[in-house]
Backbone as a printed PyTorch tensor [residue, N CA C, xyz], in Angstrom:
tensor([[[-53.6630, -32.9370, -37.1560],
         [-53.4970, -34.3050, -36.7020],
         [-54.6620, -35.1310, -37.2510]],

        [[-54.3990, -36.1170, -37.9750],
         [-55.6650, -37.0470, -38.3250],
         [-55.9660, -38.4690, -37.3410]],

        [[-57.1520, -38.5390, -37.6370],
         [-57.7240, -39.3740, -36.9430],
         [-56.9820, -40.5280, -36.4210]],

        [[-56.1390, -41.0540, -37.3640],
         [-55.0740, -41.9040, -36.8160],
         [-54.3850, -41.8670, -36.1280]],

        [[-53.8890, -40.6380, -36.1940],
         [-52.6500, -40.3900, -35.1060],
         [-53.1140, -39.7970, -33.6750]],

        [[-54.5230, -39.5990, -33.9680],
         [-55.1280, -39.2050, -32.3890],
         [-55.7040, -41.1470, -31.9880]],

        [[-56.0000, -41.8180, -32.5460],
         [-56.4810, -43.1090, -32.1690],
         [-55.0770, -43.5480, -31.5500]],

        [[-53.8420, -43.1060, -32.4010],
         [-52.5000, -44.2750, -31.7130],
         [-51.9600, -43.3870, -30.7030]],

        [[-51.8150, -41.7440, -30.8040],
         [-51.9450, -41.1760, -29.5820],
         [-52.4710, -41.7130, -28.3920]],

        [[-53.7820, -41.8570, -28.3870],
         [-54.9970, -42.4440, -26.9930],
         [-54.3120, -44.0680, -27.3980]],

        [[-53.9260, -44.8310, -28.1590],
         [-54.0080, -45.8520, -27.3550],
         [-52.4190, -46.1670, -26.6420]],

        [[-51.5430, -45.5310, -27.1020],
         [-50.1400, -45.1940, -26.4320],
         [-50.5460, -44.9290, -24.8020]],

        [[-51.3770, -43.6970, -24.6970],
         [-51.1690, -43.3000, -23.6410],
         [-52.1020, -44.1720, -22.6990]],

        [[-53.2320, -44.7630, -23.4020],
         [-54.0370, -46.1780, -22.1990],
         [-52.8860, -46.7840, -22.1630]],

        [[-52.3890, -47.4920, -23.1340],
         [-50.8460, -48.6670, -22.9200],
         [-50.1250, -48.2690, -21.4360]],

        [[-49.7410, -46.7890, -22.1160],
         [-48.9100, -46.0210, -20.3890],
         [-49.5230, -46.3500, -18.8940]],

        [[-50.8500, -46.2990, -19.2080],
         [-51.8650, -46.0250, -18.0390],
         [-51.6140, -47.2320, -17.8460]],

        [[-51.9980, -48.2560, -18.3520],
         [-51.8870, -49.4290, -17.4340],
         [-50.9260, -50.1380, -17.0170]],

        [[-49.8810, -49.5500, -17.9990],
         [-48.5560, -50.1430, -17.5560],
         [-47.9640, -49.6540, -16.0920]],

        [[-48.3030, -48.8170, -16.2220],
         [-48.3960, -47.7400, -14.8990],
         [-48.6020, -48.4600, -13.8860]],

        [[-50.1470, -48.7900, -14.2120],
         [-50.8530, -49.5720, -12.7770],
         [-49.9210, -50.5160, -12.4040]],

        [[-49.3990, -51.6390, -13.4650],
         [-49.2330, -52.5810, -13.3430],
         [-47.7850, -52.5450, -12.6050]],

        [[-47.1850, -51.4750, -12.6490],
         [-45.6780, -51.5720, -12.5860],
         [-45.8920, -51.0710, -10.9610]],

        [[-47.1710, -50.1320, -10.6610],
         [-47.2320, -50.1020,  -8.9670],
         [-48.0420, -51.0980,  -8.4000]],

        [[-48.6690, -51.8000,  -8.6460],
         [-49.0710, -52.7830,  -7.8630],
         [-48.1650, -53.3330,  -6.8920]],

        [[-47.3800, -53.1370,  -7.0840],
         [-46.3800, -54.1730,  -5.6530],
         [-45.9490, -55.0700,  -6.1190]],

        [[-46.0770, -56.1240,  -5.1250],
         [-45.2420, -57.4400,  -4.9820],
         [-46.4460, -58.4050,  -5.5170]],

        [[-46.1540, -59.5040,  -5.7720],
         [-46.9690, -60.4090,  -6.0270],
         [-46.7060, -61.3120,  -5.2390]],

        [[-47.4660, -62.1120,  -4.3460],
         [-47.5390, -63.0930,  -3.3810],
         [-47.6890, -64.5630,  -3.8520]],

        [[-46.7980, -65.9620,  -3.6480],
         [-47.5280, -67.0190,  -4.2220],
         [-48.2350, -68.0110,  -2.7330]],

        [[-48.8280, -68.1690,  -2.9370],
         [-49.7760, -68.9480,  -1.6080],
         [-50.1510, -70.1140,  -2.1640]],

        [[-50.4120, -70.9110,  -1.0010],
         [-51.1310, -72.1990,  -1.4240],
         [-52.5570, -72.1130,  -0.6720]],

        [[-53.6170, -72.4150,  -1.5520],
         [-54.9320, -73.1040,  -1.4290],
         [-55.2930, -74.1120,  -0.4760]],

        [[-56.0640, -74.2480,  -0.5670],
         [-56.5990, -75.6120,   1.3050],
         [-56.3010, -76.8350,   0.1810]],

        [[-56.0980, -76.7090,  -1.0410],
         [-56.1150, -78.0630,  -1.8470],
         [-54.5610, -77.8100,  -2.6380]],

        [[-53.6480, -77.1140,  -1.7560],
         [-52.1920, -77.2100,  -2.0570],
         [-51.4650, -76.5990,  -3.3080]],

        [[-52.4120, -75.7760,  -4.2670],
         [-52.1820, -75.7310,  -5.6790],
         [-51.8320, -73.7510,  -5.3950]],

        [[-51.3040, -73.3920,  -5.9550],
         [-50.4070, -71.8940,  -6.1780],
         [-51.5210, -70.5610,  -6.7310]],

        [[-51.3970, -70.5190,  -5.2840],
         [-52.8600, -69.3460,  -6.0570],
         [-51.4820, -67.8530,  -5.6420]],

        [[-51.9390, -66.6340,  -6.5940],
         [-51.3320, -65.3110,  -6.8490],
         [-52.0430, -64.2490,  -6.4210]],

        [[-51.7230, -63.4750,  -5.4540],
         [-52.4540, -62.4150,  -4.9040],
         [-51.4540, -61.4010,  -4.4920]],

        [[-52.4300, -60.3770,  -4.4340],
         [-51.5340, -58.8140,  -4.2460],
         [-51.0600, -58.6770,  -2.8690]],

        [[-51.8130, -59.2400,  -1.6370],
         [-51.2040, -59.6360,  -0.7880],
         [-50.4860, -60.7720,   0.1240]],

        [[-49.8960, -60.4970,   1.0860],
         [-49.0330, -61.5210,   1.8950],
         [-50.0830, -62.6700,   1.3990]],

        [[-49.4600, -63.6130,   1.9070],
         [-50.1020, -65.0050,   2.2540],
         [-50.5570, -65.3070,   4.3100]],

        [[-51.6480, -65.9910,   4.2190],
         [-52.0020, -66.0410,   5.3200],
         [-51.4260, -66.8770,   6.2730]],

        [[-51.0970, -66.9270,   7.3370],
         [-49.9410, -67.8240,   8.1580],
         [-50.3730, -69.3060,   7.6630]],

        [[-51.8350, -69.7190,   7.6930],
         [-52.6730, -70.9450,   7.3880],
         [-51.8840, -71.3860,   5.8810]],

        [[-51.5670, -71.4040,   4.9640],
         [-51.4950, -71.2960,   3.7630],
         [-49.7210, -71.6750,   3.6350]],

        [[-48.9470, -71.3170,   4.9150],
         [-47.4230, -71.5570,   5.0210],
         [-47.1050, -72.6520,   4.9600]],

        [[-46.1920, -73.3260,   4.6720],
         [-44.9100, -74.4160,   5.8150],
         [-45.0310, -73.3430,   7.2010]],

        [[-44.3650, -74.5850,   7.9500],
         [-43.7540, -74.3730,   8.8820],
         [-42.6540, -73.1160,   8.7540]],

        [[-41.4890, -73.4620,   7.8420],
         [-40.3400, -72.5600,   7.5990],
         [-41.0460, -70.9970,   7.3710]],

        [[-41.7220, -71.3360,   6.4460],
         [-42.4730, -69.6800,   6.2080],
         [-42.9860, -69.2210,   6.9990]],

        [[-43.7380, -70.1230,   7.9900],
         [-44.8000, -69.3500,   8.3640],
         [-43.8350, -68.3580,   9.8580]],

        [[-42.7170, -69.6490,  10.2910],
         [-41.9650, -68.5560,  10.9260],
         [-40.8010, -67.6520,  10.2330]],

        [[-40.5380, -67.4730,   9.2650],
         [-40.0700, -66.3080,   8.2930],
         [-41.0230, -65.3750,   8.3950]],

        [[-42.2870, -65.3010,   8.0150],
         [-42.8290, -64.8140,   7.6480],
         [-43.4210, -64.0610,   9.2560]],

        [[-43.6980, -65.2380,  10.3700],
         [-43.9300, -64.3310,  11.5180],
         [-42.5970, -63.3260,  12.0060]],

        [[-41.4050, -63.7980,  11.6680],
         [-40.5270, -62.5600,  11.8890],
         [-40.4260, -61.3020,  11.0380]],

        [[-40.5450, -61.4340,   9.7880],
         [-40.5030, -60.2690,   9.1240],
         [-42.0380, -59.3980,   9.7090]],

        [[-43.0770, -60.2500,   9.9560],
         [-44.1600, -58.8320,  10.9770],
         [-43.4760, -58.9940,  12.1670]],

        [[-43.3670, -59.3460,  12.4410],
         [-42.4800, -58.6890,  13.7890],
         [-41.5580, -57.2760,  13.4400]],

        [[-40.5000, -57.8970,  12.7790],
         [-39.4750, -56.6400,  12.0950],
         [-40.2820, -55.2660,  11.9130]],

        [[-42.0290, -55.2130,  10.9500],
         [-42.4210, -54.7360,  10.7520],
         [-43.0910, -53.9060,  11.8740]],

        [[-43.3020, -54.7280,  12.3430],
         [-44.2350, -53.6420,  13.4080],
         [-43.2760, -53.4210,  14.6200]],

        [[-41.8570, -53.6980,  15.0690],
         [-41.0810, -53.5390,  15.6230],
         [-40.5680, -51.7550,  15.0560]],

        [[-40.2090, -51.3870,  13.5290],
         [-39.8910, -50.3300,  12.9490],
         [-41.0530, -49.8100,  13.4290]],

        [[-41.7960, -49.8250,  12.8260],
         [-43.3250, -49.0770,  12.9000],
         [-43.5630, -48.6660,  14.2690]],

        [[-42.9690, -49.3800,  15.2950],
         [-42.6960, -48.6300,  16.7180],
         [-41.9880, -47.7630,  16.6280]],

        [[-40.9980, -48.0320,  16.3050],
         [-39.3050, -47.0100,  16.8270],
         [-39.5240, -45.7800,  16.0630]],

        [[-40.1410, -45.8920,  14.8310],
         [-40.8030, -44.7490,  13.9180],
         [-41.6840, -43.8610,  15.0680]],

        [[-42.4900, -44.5680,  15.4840],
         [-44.0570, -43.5970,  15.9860],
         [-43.4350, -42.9940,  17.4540]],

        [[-42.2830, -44.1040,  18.5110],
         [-41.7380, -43.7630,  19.7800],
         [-40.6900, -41.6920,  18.7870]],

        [[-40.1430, -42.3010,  17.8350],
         [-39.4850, -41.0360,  17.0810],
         [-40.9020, -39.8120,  16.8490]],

        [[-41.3550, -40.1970,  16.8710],
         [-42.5020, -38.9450,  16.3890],
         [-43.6590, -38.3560,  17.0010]],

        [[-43.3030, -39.2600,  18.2590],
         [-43.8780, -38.7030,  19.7070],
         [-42.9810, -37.6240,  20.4680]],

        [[-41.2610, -38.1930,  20.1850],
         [-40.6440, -37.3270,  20.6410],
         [-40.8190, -36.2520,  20.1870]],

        [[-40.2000, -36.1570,  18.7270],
         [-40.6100, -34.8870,  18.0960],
         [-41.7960, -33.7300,  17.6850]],

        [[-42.9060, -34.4020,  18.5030],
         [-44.0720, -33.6400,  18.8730],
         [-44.1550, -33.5650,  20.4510]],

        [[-43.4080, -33.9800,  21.3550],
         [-43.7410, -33.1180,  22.1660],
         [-42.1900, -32.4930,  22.9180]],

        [[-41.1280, -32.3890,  21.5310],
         [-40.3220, -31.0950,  21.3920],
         [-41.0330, -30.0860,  20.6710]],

        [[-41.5940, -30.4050,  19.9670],
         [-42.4880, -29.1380,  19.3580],
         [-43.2460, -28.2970,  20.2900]],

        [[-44.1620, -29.4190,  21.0860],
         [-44.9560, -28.6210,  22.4320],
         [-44.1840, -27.8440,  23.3620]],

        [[-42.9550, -28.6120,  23.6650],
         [-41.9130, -27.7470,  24.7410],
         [-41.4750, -26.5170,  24.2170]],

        [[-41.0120, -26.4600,  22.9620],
         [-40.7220, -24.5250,  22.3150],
         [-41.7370, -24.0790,  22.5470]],

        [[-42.9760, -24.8270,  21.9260],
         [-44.1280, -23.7820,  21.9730],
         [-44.7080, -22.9960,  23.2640]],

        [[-44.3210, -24.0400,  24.5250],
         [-44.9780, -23.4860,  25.7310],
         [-43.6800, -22.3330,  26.2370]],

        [[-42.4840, -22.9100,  25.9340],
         [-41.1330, -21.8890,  26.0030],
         [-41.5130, -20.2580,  25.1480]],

        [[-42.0950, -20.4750,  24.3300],
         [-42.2080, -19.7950,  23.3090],
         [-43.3900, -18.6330,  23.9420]],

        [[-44.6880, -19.2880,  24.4160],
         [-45.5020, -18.5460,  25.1820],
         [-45.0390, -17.9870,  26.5540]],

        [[-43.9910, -18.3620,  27.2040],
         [-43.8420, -18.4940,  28.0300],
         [-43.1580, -16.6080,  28.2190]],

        [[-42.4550, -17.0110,  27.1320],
         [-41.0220, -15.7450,  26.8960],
         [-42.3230, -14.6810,  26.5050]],

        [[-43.0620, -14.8110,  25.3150],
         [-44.1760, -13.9260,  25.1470],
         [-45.0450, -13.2730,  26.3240]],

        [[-45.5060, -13.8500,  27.2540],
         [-45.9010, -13.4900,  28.1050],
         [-45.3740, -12.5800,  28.7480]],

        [[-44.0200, -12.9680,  29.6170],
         [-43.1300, -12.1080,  29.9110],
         [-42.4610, -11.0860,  29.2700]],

        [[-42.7900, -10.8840,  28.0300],
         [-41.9230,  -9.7420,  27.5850],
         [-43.6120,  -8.8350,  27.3670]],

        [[-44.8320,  -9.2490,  27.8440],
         [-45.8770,  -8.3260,  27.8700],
         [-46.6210,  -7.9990,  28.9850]],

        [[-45.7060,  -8.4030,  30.4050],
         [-45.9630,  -8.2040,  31.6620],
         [-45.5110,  -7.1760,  31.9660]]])
């Protein structure tokens, strides 16, 4: 392999690398500034920075969000303490079959 083809090798694969990054970064956010003009950031926009319309769009979708993010964690409480209930079932039967 000559030198060339290891230079366009490495710069193919930086190209990849950042394309990479760039393609997970997320969403791109457009917000407005205290002086009204379109600033771009990786995250949400701050309620301050809304309309009116957005800012309650935007307070319902966290709502939505942390509404899931409940029903998720209420789900995974259950299912840890079905886990605890076999397990004490589980000691339970053990015990008794060494009494």
């Amino acid at each position: 392999m000559s030198k060339t083809d290891s230079f366009s090798s490495l710069t193919l694969f930086a190209a990849l690398l950042a394309f990479a990054g760039a393609a997970s970064a997320g969403a791109v956010y457009t917000c407005k500034d205290t002086d009204g003009k379109s600033v771009y950031q990786a995250t949400p926009c701050s309620i301050d920075s809304l309309n009116d319309t957005q800012a309650s769009d935007e307070s319902r979708r966290q709502e939505a969000v942390l509404q899931a993010a409940a029903a998720d964690y209420a789900q995974r409480i259950k299912e840890v303490e079905a886990m605890m209930e076999n397990d004490v079932k589980m000691n339970q039967t053990l015990e008794h079959k060494g009494q």
